[in-house]
N, C-alpha and C positions, 0 to 999 in steps of 0.2 A: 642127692644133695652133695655137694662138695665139701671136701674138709676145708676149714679154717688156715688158708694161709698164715705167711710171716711176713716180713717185710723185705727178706731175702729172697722167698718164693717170686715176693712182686715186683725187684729189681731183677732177680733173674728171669721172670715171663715177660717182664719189658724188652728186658736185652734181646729176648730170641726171637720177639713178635709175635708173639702169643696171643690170645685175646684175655684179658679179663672179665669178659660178659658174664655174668650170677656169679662171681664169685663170693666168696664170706670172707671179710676183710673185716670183722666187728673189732674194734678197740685194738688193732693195727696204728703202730706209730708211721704214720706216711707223710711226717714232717720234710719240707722243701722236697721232694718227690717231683720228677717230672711228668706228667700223664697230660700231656698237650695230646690233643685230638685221638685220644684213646676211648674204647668201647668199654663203659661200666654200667651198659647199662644190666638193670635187675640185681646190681652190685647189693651186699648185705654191709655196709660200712656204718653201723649204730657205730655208736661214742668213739669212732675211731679217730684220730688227731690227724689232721692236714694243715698243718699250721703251716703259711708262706705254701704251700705247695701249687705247683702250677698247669690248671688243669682247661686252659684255653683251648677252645674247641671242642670239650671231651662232651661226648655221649653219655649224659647219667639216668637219661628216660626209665623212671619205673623204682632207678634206684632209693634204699631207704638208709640216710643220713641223722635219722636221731639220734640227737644228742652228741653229735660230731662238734670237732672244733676247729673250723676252718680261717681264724683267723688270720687277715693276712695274705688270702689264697685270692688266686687269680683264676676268672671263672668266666673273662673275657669270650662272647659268643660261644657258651657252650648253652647245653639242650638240660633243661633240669624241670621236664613237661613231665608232673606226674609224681615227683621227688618227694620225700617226708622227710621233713627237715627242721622236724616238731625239738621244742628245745633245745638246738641248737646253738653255736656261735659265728655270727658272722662277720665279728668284729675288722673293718678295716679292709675290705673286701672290694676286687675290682673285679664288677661284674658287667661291663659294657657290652651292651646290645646281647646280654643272654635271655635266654627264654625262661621264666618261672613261670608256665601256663599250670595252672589246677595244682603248684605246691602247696605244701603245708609245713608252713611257718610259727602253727602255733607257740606263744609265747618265748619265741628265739630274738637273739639279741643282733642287729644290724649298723649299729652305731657306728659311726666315720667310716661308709661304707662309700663306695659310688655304683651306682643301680640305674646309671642314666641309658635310657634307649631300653629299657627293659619290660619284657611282658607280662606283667604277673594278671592276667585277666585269668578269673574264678580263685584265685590264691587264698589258703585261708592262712593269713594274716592276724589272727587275733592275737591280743594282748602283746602282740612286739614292742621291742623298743629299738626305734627306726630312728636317733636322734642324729643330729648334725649330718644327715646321709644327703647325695646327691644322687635326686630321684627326674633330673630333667629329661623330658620326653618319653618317660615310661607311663605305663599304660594300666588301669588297676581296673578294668571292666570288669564289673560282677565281681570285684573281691571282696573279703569280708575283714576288715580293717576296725573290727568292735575292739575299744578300750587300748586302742595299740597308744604310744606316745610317738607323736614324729617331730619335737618341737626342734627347731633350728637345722630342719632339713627343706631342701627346695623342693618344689613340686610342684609342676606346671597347673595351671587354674582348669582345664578343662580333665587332667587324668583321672579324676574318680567318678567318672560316669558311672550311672548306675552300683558304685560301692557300696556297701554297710561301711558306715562311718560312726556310726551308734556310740557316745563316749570316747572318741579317738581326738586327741590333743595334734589340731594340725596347723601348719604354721599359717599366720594372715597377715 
């Protein structure tokens, strides 16, 4: 197991090209941080802060994000297939055309987000609040979207194929 980075550790293994793959990054301030198309995945980043940080393209396969707060973050075509991103913040987030296949969203917040072109088939989804988000052309196959609020967000008429919608406030 690796010891628990700083945030100097991760500006210094940015700088030399390092990998961050499993690293422990928990409750790490990685506020505006650059990590475009960097490898995290199996990363340990619980309650860590990425507020505004910019992580387009980055690999986070496997990684666990609970309770993180990423508001802000730019999440543009990156891989977050597999992610726990269970209470959460997503507040304000640009995540065009990234992958959330099989994350877990449990009760995290999405609100004034843009999630458009996005994968979230098997996501579990419950009890979010997904309000004012822009959800065009994403995909929610087999997600489970029980009790979530998504009122005053877009969302194409055919994306919840096959969804749990059970109790979810969704816009008409």
């Amino acid at each position: 197991m690796n010891a628990k980075m700083t945030r100097l550790d991760v500006d210094i293994t940015i700088a030399s090209g390092a990998s961050l793959r499993g690293e422990t990054l928990s409750e790490v301030d990685l506020s505006e941080v650059d990590l475009t198309d960097i490898d995290l995945r199996g990363c340990d980043l619980r309650y860590a802060v990425l507020k505004n940080a910019v992580l387009t393209g980055a690999n986070l396969e496997g990684a666990n994000l609970g309770g993180a707060d990423l508001s802000g973050a730019n999440l543009e075509s990156s891989n977050l297939n597999k992610v726990d991103l269970r209470w959460s913040i997503l507040r304000n987030v640009k995540a065009e055309n990234a992958n959330f296949t099989n994350v877990g969203l449990l009760e995290s917040d999405l609100t004034g987000s843009d999630f458009s072109n996005v994968n979230f088939s098997k996501a579990d989804i419950r009890r979010c609040v997904i309000k004012n988000t822009n959800l065009r052309g994403s995909i929610f196959f087999k997600a489970n979207l029980a009790m979530s609020d998504m009122s005053g967000s877009y969302i194409d008429e055919n994306a919840l194929t096959e969804a749990n919608t059970y109790g979810t406030l969704i816009p008409g």
